[in-house]
PAZAPA-4460 file (N, C-alpha, C; in steps of 0.05 Angstrom, whole numbers, plus 32768, in hexadecimal, padded with zeros to 4 digits):
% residues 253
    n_x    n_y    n_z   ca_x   ca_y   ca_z    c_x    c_y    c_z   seq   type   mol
   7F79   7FE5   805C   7F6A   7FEC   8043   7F7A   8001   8034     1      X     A
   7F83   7FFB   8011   7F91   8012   800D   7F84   8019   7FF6     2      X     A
   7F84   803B   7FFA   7F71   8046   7FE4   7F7E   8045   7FCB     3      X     A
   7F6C   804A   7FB7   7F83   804F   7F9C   7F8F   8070   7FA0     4      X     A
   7FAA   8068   7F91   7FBA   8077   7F8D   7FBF   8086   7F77     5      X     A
   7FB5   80A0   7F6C   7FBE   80AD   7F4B   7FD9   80B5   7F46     6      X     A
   7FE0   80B8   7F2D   7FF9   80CA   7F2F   7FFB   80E8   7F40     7      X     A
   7FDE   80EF   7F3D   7FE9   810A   7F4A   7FE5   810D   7F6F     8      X     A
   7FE1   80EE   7F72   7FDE   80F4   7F96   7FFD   80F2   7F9D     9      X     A
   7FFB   80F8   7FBF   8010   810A   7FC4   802F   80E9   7FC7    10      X     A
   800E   80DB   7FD1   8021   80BB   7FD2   803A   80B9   7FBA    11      X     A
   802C   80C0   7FA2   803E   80BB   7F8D   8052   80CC   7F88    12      X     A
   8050   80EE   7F91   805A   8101   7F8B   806E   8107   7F9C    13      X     A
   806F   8105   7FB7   8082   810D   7FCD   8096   80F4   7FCB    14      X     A
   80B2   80FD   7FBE   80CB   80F5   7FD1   80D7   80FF   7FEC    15      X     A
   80E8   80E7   7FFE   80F1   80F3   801B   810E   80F6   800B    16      X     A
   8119   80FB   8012   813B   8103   8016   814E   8108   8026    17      X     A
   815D   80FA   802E   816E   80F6   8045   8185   80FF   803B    18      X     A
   8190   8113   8046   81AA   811E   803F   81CB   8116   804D    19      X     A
   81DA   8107   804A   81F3   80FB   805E   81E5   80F0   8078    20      X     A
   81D9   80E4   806E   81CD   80CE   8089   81EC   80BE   8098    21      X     A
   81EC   80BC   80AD   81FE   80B0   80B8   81FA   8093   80C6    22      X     A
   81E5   8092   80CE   81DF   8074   80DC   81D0   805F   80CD    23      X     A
   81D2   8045   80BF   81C5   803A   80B1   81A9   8032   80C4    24      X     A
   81AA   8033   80D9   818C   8027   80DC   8179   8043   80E1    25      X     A
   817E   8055   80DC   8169   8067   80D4   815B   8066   80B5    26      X     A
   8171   8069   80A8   816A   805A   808F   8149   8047   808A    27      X     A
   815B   8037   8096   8145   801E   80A1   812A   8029   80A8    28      X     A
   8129   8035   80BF   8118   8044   80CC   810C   8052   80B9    29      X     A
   8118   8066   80A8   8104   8072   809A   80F8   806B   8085    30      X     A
   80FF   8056   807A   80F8   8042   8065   80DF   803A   8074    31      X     A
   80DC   8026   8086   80C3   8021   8094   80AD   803C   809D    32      X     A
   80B9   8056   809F   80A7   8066   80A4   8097   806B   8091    33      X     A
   809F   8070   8080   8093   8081   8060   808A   8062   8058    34      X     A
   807F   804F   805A   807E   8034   8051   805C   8036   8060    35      X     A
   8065   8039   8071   804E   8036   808C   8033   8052   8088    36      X     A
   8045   8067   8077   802C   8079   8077   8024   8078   8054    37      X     A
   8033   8066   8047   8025   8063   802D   803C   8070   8019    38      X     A
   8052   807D   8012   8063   8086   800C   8071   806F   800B    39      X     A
   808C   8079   7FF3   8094   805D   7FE2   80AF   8070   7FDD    40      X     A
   80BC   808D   7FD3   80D6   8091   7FC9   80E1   80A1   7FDF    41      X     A
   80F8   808E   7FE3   8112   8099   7FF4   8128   809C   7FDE    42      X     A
   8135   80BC   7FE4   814E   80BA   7FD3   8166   80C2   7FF0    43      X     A
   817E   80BA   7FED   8196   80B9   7FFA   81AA   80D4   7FF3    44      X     A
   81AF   80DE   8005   81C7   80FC   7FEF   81E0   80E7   8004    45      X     A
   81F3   80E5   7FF0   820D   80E6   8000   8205   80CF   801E    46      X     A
   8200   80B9   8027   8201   80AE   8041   8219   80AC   8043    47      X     A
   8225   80AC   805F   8239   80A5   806D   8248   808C   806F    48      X     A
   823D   8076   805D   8243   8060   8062   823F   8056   803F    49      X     A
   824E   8041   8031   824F   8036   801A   8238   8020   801A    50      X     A
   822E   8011   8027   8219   7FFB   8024   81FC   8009   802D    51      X     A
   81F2   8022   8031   81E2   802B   8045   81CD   8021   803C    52      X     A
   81C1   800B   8026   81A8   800B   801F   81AC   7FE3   8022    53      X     A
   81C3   7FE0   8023   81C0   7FC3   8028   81CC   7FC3   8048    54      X     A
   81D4   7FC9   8058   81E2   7FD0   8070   81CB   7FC0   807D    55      X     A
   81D0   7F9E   8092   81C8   7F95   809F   81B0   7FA9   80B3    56      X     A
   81BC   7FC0   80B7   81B2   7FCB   80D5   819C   7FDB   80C2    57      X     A
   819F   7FE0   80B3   8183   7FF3   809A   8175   7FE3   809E    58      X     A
   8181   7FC7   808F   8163   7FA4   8084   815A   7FAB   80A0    59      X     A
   8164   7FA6   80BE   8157   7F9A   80D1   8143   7FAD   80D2    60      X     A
   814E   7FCD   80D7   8135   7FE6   80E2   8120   7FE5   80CE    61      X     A
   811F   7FE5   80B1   810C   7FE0   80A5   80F9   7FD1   80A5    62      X     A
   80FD   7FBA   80AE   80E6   7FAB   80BF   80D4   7FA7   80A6    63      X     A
   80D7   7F98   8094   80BF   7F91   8088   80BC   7FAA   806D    64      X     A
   80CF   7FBE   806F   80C9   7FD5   8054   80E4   7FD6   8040    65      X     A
   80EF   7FB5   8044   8104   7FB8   802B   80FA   7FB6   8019    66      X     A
   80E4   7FB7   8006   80E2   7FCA   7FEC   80E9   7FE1   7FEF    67      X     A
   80E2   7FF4   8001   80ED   800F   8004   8108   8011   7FF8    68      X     A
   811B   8002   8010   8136   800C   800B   813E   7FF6   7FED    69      X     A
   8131   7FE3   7FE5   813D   7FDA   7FC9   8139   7FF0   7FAA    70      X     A
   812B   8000   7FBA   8116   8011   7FA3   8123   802C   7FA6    71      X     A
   8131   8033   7FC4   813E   804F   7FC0   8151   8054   7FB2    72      X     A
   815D   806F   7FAD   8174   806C   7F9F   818E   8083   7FAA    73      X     A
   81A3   807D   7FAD   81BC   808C   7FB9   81C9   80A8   7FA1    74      X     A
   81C1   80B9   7F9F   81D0   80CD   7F94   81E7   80E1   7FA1    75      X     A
   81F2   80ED   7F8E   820E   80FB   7F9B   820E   811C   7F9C    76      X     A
   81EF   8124   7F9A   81E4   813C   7FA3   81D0   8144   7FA6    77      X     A
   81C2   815B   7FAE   81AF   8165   7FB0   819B   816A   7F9F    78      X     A
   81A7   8176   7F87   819D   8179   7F6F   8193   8164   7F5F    79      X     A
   81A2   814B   7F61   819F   8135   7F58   8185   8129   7F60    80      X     A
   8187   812A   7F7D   8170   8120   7F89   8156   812E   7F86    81      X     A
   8153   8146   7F84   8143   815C   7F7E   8133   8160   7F5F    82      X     A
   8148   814B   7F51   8140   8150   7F39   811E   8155   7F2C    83      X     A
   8117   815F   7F1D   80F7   8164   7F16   80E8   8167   7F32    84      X     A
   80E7   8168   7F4B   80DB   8173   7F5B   80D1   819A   7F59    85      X     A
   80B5   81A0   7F60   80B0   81B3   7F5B   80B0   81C0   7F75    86      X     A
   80A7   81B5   7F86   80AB   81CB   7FA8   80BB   81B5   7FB2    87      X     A
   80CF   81C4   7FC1   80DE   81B1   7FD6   80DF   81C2   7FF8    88      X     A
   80D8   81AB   8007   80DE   81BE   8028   80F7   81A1   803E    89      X     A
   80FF   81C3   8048   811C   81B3   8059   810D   81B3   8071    90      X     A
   810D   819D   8080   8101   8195   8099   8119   8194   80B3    91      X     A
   811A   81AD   80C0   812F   81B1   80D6   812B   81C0   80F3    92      X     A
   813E   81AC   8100   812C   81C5   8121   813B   81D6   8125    93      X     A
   8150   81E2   8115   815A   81FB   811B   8158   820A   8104    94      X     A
   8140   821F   810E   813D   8238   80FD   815A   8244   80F0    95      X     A
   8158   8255   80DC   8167   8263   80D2   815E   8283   80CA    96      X     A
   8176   8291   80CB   816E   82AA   80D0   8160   82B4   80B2    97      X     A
   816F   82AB   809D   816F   82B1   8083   815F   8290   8077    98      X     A
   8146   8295   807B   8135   8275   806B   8126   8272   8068    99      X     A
   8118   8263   8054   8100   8260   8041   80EA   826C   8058   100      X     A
   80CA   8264   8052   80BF   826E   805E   80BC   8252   8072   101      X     A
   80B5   8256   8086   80AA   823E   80A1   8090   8237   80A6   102      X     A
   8091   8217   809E   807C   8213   80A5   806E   8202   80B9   103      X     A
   8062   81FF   80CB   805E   81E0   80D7   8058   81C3   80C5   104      X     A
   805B   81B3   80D4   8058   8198   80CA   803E   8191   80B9   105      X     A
   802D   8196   80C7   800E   819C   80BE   800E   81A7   80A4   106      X     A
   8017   81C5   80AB   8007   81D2   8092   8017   81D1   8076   107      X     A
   8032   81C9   807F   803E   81BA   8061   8035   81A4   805E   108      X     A
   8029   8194   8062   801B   8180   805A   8008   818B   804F   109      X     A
   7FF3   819B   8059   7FDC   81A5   8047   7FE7   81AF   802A   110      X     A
   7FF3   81BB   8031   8005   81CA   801B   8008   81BF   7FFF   111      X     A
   801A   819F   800B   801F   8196   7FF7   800A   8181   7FE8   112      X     A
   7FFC   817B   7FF8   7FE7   816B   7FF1   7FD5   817B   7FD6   113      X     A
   7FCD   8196   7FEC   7FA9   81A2   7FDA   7FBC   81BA   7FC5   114      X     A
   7FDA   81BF   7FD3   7FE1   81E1   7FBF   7FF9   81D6   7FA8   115      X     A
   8007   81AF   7FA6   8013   81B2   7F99   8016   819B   7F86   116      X     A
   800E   819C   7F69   8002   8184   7F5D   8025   8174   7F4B   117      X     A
   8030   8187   7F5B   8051   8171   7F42   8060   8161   7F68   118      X     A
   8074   8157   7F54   808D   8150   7F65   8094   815A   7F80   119      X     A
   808F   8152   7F92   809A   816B   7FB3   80AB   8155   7FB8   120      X     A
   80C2   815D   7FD1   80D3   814B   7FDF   80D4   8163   7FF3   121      X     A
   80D1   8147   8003   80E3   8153   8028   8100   814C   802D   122      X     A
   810F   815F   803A   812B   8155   8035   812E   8154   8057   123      X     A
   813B   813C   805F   8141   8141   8077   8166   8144   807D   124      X     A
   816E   8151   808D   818B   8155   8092   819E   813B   809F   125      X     A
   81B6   8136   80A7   81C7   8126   80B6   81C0   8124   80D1   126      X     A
   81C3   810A   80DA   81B4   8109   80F7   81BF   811E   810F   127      X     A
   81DC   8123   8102   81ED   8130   811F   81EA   8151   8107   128      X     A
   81EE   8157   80FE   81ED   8173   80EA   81DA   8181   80E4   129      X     A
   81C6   8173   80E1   81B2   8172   80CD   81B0   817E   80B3   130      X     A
   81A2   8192   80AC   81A9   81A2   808D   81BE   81B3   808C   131      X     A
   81CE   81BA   8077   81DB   81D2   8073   81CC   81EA   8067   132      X     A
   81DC   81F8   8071   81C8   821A   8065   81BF   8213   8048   133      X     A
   81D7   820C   803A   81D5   8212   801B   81C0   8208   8014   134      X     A
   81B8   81EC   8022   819C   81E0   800F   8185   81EE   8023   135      X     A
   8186   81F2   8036   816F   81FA   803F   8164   8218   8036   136      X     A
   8173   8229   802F   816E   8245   802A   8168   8241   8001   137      X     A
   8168   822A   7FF7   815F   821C   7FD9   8145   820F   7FDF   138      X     A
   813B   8208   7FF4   8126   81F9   7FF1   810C   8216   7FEE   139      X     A
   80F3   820C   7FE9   80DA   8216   7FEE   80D4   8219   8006   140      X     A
   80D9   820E   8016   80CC   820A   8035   80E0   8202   8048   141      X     A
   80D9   820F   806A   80EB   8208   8079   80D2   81F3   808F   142      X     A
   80D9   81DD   8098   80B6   81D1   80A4   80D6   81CF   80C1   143      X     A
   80C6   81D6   80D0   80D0   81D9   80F4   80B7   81CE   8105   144      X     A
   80BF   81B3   810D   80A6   81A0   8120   80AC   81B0   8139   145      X     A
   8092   81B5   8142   8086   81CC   815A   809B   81B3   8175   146      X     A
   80AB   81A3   817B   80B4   8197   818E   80BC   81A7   81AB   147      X     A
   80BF   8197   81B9   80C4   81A9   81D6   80DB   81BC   81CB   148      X     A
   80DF   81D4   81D9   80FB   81E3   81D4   8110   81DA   81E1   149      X     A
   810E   81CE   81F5   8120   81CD   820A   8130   81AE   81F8   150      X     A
   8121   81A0   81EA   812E   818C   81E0   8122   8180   81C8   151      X     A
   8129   8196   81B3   8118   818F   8198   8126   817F   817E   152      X     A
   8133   8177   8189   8141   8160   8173   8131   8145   8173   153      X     A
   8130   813D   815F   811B   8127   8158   8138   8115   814A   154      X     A
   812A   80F4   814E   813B   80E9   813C   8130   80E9   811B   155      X     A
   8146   80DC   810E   8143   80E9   80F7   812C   80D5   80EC   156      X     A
   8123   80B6   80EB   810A   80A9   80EF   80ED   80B7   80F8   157      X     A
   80F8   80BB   810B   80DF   80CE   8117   80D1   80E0   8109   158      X     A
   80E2   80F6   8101   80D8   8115   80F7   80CC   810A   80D7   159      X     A
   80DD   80F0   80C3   80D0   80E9   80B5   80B9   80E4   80BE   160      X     A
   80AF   80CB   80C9   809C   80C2   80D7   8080   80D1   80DA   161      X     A
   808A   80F2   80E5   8073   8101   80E9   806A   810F   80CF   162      X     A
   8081   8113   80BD   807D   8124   80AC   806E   8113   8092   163      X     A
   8067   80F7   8098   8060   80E8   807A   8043   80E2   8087   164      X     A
   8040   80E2   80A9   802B   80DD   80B3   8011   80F5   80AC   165      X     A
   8022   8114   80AC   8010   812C   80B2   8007   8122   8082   166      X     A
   801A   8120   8076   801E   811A   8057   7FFB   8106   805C   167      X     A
   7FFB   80FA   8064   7FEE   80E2   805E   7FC8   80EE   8062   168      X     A
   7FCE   80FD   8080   7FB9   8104   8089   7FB0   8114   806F   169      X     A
   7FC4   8125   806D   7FB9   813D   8059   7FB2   813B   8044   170      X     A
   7FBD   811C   803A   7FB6   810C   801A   7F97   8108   8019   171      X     A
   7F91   80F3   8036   7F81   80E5   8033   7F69   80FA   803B   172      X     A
   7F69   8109   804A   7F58   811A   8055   7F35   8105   805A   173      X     A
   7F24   810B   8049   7F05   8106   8051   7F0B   80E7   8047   174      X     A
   7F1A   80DD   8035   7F1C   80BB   8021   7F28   80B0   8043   175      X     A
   7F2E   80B6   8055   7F34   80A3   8067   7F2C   808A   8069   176      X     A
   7F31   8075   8066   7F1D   8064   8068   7F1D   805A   808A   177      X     A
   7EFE   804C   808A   7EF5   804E   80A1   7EFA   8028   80A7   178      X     A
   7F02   8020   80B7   7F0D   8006   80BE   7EF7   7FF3   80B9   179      X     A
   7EF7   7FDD   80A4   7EE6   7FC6   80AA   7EED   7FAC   80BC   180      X     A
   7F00   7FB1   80CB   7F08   7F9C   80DD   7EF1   7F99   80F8   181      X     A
   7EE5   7F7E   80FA   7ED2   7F81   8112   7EBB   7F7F   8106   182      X     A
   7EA2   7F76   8119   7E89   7F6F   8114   7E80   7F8E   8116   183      X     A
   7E6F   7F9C   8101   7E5D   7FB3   80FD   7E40   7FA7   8106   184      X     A
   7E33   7FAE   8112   7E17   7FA3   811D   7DFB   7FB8   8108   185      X     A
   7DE7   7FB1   8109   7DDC   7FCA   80F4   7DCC   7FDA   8111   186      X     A
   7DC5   7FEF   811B   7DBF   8006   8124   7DA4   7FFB   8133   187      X     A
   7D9E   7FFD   8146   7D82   7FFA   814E   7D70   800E   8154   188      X     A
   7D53   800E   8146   7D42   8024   8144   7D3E   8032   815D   189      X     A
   7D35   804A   815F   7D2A   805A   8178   7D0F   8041   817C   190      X     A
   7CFC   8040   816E   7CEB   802B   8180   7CFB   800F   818E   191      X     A
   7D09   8004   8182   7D12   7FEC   8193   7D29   7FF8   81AF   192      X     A
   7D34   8011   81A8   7D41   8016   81CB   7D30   801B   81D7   193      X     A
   7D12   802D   81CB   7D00   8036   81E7   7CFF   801C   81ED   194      X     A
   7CF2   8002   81E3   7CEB   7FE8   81E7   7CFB   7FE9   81FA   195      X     A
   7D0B   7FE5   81FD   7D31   7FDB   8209   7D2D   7FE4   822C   196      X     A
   7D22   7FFE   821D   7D24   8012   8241   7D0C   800E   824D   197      X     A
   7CF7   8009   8241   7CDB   7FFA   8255   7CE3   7FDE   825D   198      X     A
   7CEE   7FCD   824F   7CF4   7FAE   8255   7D05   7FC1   826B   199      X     A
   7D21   7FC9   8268   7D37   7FD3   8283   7D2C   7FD7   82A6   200      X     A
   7D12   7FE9   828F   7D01   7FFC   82B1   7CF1   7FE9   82BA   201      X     A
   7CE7   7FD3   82A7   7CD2   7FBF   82BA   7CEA   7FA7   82CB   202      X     A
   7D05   7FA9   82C8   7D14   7F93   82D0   7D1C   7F9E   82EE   203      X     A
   7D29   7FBA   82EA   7D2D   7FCE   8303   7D21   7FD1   8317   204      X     A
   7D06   7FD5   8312   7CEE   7FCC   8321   7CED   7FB5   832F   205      X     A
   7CEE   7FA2   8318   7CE5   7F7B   8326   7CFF   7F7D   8341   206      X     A
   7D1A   7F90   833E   7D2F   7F7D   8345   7D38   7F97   8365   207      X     A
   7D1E   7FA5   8362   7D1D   7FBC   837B   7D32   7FD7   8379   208      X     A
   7D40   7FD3   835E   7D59   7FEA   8354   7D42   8001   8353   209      X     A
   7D2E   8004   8348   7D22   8015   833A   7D04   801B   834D   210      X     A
   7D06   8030   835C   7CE9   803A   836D   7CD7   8045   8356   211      X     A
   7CC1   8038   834A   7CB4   804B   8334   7C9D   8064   834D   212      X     A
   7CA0   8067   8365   7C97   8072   836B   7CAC   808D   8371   213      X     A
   7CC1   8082   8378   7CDF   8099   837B   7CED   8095   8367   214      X     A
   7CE7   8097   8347   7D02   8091   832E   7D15   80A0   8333   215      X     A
   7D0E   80B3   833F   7D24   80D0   833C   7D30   80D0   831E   216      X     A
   7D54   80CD   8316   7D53   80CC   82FF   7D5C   80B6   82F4   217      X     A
   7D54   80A7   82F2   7D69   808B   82E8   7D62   808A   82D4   218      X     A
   7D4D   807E   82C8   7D48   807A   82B1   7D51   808F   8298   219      X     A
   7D49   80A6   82A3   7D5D   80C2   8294   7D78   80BD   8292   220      X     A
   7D8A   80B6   82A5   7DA2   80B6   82A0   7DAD   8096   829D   221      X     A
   7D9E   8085   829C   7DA3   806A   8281   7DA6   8077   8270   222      X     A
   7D94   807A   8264   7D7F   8087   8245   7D9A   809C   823F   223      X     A
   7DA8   80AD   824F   7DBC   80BE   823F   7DD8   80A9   8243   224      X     A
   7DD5   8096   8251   7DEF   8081   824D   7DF5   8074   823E   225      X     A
   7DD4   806E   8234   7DD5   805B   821B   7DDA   8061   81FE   226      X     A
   7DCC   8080   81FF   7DD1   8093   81E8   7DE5   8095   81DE   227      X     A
   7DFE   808B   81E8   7E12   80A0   81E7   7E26   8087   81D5   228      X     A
   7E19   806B   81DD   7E25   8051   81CC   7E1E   8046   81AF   229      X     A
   7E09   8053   81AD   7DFF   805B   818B   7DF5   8037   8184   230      X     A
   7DE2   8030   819C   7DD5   8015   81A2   7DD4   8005   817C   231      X     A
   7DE0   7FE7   817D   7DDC   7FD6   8169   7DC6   7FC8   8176   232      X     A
   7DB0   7FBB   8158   7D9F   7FB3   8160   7DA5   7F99   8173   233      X     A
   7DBE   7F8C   8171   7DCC   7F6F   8189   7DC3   7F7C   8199   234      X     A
   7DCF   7F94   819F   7DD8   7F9F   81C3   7DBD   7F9C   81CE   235      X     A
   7DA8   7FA6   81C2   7D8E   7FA7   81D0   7D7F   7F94   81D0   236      X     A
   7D84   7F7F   81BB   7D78   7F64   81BD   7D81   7F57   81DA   237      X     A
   7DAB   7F63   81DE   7DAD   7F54   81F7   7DA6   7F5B   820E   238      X     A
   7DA2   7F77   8212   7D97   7F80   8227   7D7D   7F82   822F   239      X     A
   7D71   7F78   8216   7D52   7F6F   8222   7D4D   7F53   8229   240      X     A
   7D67   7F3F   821F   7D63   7F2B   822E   7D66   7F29   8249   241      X     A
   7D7F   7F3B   8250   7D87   7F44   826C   7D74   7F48   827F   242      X     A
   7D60   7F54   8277   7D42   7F64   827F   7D36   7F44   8284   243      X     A
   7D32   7F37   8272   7D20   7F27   8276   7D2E   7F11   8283   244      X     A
   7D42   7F0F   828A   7D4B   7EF4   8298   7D49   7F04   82B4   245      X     A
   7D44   7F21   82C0   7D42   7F28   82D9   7D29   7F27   82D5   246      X     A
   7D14   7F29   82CE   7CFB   7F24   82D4   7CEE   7F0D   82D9   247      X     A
   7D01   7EFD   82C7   7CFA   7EDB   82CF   7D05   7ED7   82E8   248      X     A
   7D17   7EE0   82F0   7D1F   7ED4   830C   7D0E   7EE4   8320   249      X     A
   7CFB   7EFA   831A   7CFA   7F0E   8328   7CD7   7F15   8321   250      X     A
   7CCE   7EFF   832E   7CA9   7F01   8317   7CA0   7F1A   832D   251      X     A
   7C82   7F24   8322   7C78   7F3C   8338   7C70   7F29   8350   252      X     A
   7C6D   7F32   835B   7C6A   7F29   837F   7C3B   7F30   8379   253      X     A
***
């Protein structure tokens, strides 16, 4: 289900940016990421390679998001790519001593969603390098994903991946839409479960499960088992048939 989209949501507003990408099927990869969470502009600084948007190994990883890469576009700097953007954040796992302010993954996404109504881009760095000082100490923001320490390099798919996922959450916030895939049943009243649980307790009984002289607690702890499945009126239609096909086999003595 896809919601509509304005000019000022973040879908329309956030470019990714890949700076000297070196492997074409990341490319790929990130084309399908930002595709998958609703996001549409990839720009290229400088790739490593002359075909990187037609490059066999891009088509394959993209999997189904070559509009993405027919739609991106290759520029020959930073600035270029940056153009009319109003906040920009460098997304890197190695802090710097001298750099923007830091934020997690999360709360730049809030950020940019509810605090920033123009142009943002995330820039990601070279798979083996990643950013250079110069652009990162120019951006607005430094975003560092909380990853293990002992081994916090992400591939470069990936860290997109999370960063258009936390974008998406933070877009869509309460408009989530809620899945219509699957039969919805309509709700069955408190009178038809009590119904449900007298037909249950007279079957329990017929079938010797149930001492109405020793209940101890059973019927109590059905009654909070059942609660807890938020009963459709089917479910209790079927389980009072249940009831009644043990009573038929099971008349009073």
């Amino acid at each position: 289900m896809n919601l509509p989209q304005t000019d000022t949501s973040l879908f329309k507003r956030l470019r990714f940016v890949l700076v000297e990408t070196s492997h074409p099927g990341n490319i790929g990869a990130v084309a399908r990421a930002i595709k998958t969470m609703g996001f549409a502009e990839l720009i290229l600084v400088n790739p490593r390679f002359p075909d990187a948007l037609s490059n066999p190994e891009a088509v394959a990883f993209a999997s189904g998001a070559q509009d993405i890469l027919e739609a991106a576009r290759i520029v020959s700097s930073i600035d270029e790519a940056l153009q009319g953007c109003h906040f920009v954040a460098a997304v890197s796992a190695r802090l710097r001593e001298f750099s923007p302010p830091i934020f997690a993954p999360r709360a730049m996404a809030e950020h940019l969603a509810k605090e920033q109504t123009q142009s943002v881009a995330l820039v990601f760095g070279n798979e083996r390098y990643g950013l250079p000082n110069e652009i990162v100490v120019n951006c607005n923001a430094l975003i560092n994903i909380p990853a293990n320490p002992d081994y916090s390099s992400l591939n470069l798919a990936q860290a997109v991946q999370l960063l258009a996922y936390e974008c998406r959450v933070a877009e869509l916030g309460d408009q989530r839409p809620v899945s219509d895939i699957g039969f919805h049943g309509v709700a069955a009243s408190l009178s038809d479960i009590d119904g449900m649980y007298a037909h249950l307790e007279q079957a329990l009984v017929a079938i010797d499960f149930l001492d109405p002289q020793n209940p101890k607690k059973l019927m109590p702890r059905l009654k909070r088992l059942f609660s807890r499945t938020q009963l459709e009126q089917e479910e209790v239609n079927i389980l009072r048939g249940i009831a009644k096909k043990i009573l038929d086999l099971n008349p009073k003595k």
